[in-house]
Structure formats: C-alpha cells, structure tokens
C-alpha positions in Angstrom: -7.8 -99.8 53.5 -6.1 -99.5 50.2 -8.6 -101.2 48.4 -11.3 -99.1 49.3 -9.1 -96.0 48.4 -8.5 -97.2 45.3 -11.6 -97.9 44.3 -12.1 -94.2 45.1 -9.6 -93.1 42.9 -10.7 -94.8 39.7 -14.3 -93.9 39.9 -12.7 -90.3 40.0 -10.3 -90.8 37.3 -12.3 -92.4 34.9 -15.9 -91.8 33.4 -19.1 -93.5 33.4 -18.8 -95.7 30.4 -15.4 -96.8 31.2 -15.5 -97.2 35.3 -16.0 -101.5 34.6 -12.9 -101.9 32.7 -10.9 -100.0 35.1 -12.2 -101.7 37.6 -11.8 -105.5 36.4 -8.4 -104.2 35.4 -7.6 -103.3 39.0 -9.3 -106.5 40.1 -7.2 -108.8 37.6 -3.9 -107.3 38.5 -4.4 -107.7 42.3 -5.6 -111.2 41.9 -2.9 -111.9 39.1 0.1 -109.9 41.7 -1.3 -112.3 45.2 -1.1 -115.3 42.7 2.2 -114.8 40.8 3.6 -113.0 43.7 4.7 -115.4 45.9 5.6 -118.5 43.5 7.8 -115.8 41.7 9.6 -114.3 44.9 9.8 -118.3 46.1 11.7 -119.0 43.2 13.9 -116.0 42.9 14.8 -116.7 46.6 15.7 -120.5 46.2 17.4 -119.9 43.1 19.6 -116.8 43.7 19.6 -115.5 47.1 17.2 -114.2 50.1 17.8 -110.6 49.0 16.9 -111.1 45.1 12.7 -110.6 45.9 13.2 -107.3 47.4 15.9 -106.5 44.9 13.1 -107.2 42.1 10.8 -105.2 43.8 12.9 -102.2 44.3 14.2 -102.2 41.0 10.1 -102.4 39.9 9.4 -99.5 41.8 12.1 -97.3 40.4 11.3 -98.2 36.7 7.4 -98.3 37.4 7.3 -95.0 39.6 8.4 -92.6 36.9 6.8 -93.6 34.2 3.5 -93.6 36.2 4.5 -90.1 36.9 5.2 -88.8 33.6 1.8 -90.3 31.8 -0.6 -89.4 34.5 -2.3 -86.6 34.3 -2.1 -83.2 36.5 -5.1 -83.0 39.0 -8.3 -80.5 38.0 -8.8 -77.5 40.5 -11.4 -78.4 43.0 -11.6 -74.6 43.9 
C-alpha cells in the first residue's frame, strides 16, 4: 500500500521532466534500505545489544523528521 502512495506523491510533487529521477531515487533507496537494512541491524544487534536497531531507528526518525519538515514545501490550495 505504501508503495503505491508514494508513487502518488511524487508524480504530484515533482514535474514532468524530472518525475524519472525522483522515481529511481525512490527506487534506489528502498532497494538500497531492504539490502543494508538487515545486515546493519544484524550487526548492531550482535555487537551491542537487542535494543541498539530500534535505538538507531528512533534516533533516525527524530533527526530525519524535522528536517524533512522544515525543507518541504507548504501544500498549494486545491480550492
């Protein structure tokens, strides 16, 4: 479901000329993030402790969350 929904939201974000890039840049990261993923939360697991993966991804989230905020743009008015 996400996928599709995303998808959605780059056609709508970007325009014509630039829709591919967007695209294979969405497609490289998830590719890239179900590859380095795992081996990376395997390792910090082994090496430091079962909590460490989710550790990493919450402190990911809370840097990555507000910057997105901050540089993306305001919606246009539909109506």
């Amino acid at each position: 479901m996400m996928g599709s929904a995303s998808l959605a939201l780059l056609s709508d974000s970007f325009p014509s000329e630039l829709k591919g890039a967007a695209f294979s840049v969405r497609m490289t990261g998830f590719r890239m993030g179900s590859i380095v993923g795992p081996l990376l939360g395997g390792y910090l697991y082994s090496s430091l402790s079962p909590k460490s993966p989710f550790i990493a991804a919450a402190l990911l989230f809370f840097i990555g969350f507000p910057i997105v905020y901050l540089i993306k743009e305001k919606p246009k008015q539909l109506f």
